[in-house]
C-alpha positions as CSV (number, residue, x, y, z in Angstrom):
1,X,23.2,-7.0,-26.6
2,X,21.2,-8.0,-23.7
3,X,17.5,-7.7,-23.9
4,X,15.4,-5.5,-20.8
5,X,11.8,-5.2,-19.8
6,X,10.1,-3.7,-17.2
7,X,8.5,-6.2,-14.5
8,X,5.9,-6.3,-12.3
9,X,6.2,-9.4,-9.3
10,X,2.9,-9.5,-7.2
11,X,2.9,-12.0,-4.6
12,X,0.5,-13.3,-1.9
13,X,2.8,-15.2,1.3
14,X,1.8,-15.8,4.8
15,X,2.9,-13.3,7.0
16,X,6.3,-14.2,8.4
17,X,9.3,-11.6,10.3
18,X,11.8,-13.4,7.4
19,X,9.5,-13.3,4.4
20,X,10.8,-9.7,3.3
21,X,14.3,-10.3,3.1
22,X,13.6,-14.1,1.6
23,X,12.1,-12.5,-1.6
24,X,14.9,-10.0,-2.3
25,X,17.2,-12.9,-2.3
26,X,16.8,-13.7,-5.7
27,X,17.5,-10.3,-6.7
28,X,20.5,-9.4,-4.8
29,X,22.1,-12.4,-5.9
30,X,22.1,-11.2,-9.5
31,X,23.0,-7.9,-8.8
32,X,19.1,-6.7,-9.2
33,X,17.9,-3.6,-7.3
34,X,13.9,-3.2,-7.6
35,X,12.8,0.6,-8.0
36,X,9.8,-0.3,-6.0
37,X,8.7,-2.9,-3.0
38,X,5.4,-2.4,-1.8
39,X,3.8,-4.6,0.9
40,X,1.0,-4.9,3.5
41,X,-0.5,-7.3,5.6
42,X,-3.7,-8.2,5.7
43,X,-3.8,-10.9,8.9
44,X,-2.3,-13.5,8.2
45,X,-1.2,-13.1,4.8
46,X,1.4,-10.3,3.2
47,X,0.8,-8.7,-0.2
48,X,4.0,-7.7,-1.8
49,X,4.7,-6.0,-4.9
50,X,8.2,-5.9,-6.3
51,X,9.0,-4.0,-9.1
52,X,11.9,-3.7,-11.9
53,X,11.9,-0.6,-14.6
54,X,14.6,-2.5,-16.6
55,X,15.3,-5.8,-15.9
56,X,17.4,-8.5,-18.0
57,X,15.1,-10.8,-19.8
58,X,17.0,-13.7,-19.4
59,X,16.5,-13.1,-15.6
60,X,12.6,-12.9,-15.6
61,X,11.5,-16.9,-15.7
62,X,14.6,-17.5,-13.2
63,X,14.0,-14.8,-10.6
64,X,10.3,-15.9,-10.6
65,X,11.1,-19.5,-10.2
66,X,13.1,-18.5,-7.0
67,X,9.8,-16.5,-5.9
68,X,7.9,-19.9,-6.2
69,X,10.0,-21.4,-4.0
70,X,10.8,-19.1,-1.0
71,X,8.8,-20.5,1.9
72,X,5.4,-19.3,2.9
73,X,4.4,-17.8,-1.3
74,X,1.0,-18.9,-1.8
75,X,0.4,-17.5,-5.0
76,X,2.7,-15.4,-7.6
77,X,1.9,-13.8,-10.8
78,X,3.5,-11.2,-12.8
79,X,2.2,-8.1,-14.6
80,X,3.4,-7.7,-18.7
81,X,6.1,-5.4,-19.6
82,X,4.4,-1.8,-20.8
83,X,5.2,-2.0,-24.0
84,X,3.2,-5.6,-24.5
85,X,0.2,-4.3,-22.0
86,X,-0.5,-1.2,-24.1
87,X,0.4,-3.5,-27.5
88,X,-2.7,-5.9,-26.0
């Protein structure tokens, strides 16, 4: 049985036409639809939140390892599942 949690991708990247479609990449080549992308800009940096209610936990460390590496991320962090925030 394959383990899910919910996760929570915010990201700070320079502001780039590309950058967008650059961080669904990882995603889409695993089959992974987010329920929610959020992002503004803010000159000349983009704040992007991507979102997953149930995503395979296997998946988490290497989707965010892609994120680190797409060009233009500055910074990268990621929110804890529900169940471990309200547990905290």
């Amino acid at each position: 049985m394959c383990d899910h949690q919910s996760v929570r991708f915010f990201l700070d990247a320079d502001a780039d036409p590309g950058l967008l479609p650059r961080l669904l990449a990882p995603f889409a080549r695993r089959d992974l639809t987010p329920d929610r992308m959020w992002a503004h800009r803010n000159g000349a940096v983009m704040h992007v939140e991507i979102a997953l209610a149930s995503m395979p936990s296997a998946e988490v460390h290497m989707v965010e390892g892609n994120l680190r590496q797409v060009v233009g991320v500055r910074r990268i962090s990621r929110a804890l599942p529900e169940t471990a925030a309200r547990a905290a």
